[in-house]
C-alpha positions as CSV (number, residue, x, y, z in Angstrom):
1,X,10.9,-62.4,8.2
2,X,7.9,-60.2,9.7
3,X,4.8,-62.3,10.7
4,X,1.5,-60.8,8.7
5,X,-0.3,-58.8,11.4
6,X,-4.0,-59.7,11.5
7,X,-6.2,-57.5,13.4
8,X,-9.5,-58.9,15.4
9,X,-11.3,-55.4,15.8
10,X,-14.5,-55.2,18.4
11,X,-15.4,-57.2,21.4
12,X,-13.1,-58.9,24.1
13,X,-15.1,-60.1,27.0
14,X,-15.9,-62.9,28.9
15,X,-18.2,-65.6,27.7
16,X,-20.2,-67.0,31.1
17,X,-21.3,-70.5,31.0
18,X,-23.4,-72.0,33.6
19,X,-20.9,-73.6,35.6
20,X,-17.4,-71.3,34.8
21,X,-16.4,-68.5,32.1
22,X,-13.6,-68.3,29.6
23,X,-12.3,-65.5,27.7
24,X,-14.0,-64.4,24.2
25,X,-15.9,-62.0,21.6
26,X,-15.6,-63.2,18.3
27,X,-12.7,-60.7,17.2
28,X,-10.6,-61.1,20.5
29,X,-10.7,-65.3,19.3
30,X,-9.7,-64.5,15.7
31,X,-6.7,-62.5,17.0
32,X,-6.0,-65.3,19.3
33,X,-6.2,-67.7,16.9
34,X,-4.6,-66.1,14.3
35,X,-1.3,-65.8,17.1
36,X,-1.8,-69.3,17.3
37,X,-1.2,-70.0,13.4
38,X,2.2,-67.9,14.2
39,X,1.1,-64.5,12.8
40,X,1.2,-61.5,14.8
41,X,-2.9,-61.7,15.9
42,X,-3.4,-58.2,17.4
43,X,-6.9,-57.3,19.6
44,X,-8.1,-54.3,19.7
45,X,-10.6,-53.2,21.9
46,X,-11.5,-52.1,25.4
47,X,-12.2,-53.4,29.0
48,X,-13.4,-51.8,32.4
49,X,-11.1,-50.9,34.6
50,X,-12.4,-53.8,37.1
51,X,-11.2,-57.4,38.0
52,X,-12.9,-58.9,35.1
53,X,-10.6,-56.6,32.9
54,X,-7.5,-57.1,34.6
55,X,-8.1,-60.6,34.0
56,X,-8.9,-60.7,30.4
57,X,-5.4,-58.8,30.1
58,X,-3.7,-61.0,32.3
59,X,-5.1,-64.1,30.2
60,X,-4.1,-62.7,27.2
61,X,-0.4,-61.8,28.0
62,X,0.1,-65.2,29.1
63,X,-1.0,-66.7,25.9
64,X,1.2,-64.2,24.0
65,X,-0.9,-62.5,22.9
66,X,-0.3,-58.5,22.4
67,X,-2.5,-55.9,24.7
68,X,-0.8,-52.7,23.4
69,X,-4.1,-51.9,22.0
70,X,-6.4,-52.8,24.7
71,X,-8.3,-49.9,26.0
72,X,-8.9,-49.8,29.4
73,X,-12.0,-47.3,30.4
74,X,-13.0,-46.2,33.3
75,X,-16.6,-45.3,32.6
76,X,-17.6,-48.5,31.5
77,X,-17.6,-52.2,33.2
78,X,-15.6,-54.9,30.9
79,X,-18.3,-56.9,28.7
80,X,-19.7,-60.4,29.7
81,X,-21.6,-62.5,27.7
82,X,-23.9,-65.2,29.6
83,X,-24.6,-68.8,27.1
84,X,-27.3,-71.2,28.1
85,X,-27.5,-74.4,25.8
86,X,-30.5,-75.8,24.0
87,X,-29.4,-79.0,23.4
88,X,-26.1,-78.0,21.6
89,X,-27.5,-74.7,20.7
90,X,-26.3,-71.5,22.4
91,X,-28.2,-69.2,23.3
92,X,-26.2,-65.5,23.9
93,X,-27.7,-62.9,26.4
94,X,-24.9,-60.0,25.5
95,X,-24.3,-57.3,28.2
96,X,-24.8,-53.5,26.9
97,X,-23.3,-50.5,27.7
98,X,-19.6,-52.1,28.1
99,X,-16.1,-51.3,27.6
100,X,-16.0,-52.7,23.7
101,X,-18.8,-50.0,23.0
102,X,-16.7,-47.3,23.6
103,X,-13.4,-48.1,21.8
104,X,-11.6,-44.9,20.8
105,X,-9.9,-43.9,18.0
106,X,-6.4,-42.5,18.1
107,X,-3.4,-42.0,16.6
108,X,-1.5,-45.2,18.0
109,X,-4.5,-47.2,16.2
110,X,-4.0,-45.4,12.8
111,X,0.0,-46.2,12.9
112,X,-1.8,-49.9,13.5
113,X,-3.9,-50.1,10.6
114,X,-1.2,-49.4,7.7
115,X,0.2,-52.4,9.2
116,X,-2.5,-55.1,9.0
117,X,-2.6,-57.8,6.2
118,X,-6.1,-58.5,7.7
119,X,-8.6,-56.9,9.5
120,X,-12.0,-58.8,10.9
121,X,-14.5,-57.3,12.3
122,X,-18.2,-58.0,13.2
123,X,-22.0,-56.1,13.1
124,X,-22.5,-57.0,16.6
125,X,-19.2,-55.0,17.8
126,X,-20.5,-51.7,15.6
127,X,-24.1,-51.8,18.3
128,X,-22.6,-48.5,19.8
129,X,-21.7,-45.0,17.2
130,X,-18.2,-44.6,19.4
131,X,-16.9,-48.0,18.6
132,X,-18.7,-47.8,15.2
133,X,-16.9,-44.9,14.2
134,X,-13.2,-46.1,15.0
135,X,-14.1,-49.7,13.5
136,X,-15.2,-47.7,10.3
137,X,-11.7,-44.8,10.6
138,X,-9.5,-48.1,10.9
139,X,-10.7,-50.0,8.1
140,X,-10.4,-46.7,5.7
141,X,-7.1,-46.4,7.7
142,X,-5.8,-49.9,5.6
143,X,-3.5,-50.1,2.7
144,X,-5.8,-51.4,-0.5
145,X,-3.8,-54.9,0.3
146,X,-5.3,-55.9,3.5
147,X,-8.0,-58.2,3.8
148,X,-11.3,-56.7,5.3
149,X,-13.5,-59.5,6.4
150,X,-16.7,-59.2,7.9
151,X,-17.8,-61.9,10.1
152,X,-21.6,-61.2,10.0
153,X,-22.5,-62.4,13.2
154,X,-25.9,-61.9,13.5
155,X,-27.1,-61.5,17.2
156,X,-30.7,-60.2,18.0
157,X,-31.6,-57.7,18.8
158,X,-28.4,-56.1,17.5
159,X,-29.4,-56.4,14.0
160,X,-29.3,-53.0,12.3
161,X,-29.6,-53.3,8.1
162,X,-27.8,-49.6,8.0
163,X,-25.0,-51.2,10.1
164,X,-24.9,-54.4,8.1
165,X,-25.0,-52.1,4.5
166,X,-22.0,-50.2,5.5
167,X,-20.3,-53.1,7.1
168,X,-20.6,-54.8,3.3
169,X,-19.5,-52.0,1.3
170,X,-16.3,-51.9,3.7
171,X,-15.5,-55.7,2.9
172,X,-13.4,-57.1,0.6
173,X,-14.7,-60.9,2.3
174,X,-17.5,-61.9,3.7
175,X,-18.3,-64.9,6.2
176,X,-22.1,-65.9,7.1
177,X,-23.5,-69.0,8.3
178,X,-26.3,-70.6,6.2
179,X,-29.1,-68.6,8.4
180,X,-27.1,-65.8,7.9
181,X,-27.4,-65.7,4.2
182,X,-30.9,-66.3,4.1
183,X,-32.0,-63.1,6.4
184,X,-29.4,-61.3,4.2
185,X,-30.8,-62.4,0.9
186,X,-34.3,-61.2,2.9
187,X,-33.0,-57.6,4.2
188,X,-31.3,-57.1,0.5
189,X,-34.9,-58.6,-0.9
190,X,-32.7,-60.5,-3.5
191,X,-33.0,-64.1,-4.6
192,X,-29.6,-63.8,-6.1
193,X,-27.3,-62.7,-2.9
194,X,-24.0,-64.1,-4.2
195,X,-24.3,-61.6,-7.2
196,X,-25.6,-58.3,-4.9
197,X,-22.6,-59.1,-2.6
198,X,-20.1,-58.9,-5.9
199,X,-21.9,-56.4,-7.9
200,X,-23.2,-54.1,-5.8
201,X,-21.2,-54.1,-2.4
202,X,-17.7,-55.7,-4.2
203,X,-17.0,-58.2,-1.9
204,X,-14.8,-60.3,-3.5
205,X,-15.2,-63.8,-1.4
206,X,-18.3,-65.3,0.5
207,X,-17.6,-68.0,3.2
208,X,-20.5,-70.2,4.1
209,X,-20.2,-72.5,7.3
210,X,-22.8,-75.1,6.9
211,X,-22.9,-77.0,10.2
212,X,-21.8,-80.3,10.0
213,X,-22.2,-80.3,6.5
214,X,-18.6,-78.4,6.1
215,X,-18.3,-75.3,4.5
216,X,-18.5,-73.7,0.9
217,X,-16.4,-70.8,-0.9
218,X,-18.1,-68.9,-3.3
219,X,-16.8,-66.1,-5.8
220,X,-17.7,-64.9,-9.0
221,X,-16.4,-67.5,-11.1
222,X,-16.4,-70.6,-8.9
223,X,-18.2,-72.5,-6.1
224,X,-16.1,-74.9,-3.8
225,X,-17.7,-76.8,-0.9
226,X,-15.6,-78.8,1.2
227,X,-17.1,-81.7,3.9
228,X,-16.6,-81.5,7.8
229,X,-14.5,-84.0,9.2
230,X,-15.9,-86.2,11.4
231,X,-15.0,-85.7,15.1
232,X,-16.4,-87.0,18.2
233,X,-18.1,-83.7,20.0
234,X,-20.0,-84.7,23.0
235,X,-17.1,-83.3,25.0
236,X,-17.0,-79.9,23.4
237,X,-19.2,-77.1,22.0
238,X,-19.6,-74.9,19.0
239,X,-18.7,-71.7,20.9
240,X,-16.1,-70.0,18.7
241,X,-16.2,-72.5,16.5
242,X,-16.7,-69.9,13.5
243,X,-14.0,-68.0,15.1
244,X,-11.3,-70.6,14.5
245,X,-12.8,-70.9,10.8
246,X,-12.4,-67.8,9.7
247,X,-8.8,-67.0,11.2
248,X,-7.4,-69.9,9.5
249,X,-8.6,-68.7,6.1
250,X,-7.4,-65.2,7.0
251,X,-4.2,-66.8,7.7
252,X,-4.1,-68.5,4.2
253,X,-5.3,-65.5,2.4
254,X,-2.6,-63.7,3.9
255,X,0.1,-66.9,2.3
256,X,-1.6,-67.1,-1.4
257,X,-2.6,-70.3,-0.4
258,X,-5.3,-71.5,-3.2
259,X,-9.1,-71.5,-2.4
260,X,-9.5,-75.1,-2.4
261,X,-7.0,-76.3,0.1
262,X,-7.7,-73.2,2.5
263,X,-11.6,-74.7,3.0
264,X,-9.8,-78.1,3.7
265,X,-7.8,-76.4,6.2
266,X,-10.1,-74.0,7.6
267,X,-12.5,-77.0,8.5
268,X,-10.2,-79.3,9.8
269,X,-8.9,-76.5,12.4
270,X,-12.8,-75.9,13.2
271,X,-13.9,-79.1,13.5
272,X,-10.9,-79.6,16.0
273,X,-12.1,-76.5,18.2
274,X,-15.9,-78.7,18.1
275,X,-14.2,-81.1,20.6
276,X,-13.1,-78.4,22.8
277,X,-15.5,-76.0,25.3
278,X,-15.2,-72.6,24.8
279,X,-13.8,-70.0,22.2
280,X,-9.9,-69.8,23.2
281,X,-8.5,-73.4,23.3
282,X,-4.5,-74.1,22.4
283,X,-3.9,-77.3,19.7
284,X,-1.3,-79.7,19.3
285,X,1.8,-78.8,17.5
286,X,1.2,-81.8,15.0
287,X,-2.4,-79.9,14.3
288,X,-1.2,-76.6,13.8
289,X,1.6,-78.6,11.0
290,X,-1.3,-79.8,9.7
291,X,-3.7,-76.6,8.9
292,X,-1.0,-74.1,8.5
């Protein structure tokens, strides 16, 4: 039987922490998760043609993880990401002017795109009009089946409300934090958000992660919220955290699995990746039974 293929579209970079760096942009982890939960998790994107790029590809094709559609650019350095904590906070100073800014389209993406159950994509990786334009020619590229979630993913100063409208018109599911939704609801000056989301932009699902409260899934005819396991996270931090969230539920989307028992999933594989540093961490085969 043919695994689902479930597409993380934007940035692939490296995510530098004060004392070492690991791979990660929020699409780049969903693919790598969603590979993980045995589907065929596809990046695509772009690095330099520099050390740092050759070892983002190098990582990724040990993991298994396919770099068919990895562009690798000459004119542009491969895209870094420096965190500093406050307290468990991060705090993300994002390199411009990188590799995942200038993604091209072409004709091996569109052969891609008929072929993706699932498709996530962020505002952040949209900052540039080149990779803009082929994250907005893939998504039209997709059969009316696949799942187009937008991960929101918020991160100043690359907020642009035009770039956030078109993002939501484009989605079918939508995932925000809970400070998320509130600038939302703000930018949309709406009081009702859930509604403007169906109504207006069509989106059919909202995910809200709610710290260490859980989660909650919200549609137009019911409201599920689902607690966070408790799990001991001193050693680990919440960097990709979101990421892991949001490919399991793409994963269960994909299966039919029913609304309530994908949040109880979807948390329980988060909250796992809480104990861990970094975006890209492997699990335990008895975990991966577990959520998938």
């Amino acid at each position: 039987m043919q695994k689902p293929v479930i597409i993380g579209l934007g940035e692939l970079l490296w995510d530098k922490f004060p004392d070492h760096k690991k791979p990660g942009g929020a699409p780049a982890n969903v693919a790598f998760n969603a590979n993980m939960l045995r589907n065929a998790g596809i990046c695509v994107s772009a690095v330099g043609n520099d050390k740092n790029g050759k070892e983002l590809l190098d990582f990724l094709e040990s993991v298994n993880l396919s770099t068919d559609y990895i562009q690798t650019l000459d004119d542009f350095p491969t895209g870094t990401v420096s965190i500093e904590f406050d307290g468990a906070e991060p705090n993300y100073t994002i390199e411009e002017n990188v590799a995942w800014d200038g993604i091209e389209w072409n004709s091996d993406l569109e052969m891609l795109s008929k072929k993706a159950s699932a498709v996530c994509f962020s505002t952040l990786s949209q900052r540039s009009k080149k990779s803009r334009e082929t994250i907005h020619r893939f998504l039209d590229s997709t059969v009316d089946e696949c799942y187009k979630v937008l991960d929101l993913n918020l991160r100043p100063p690359f907020i642009d409300f035009e770039v956030i409208q078109q993002s939501l018109y484009k989605a079918n599911v939508v995932k925000v934090n809970e400070q998320e939704l509130e600038q939302l609801s703000h930018m949309l000056e709406t009081d009702s958000i859930e509604k403007v989301l169906f109504d207006e932009f069509g989106v059919k699902l909202l995910c809200v992660t709610l710290g260490q409260k859980g989660s909650s899934f919200i549609t137009q005819t019911e409201s599920i919220i689902d607690a966070a396991p408790k799990v001991d996270s001193k050693n680990g931090d919440v960097v990709g955290v979101g990421d892991a969230f949001i490919s399991c539920i793409i994963h269960h989307l994909v299966k039919k699995t029913s609304l309530k028992d994908i949040l109880k999933k979807a948390n329980r594989f988060a909250s796992y990746m809480v104990t861990k540093k970094g975006a890209m961490n492997t699990v335990p085969s008895s975990l991966l039974e577990e959520v998938s």
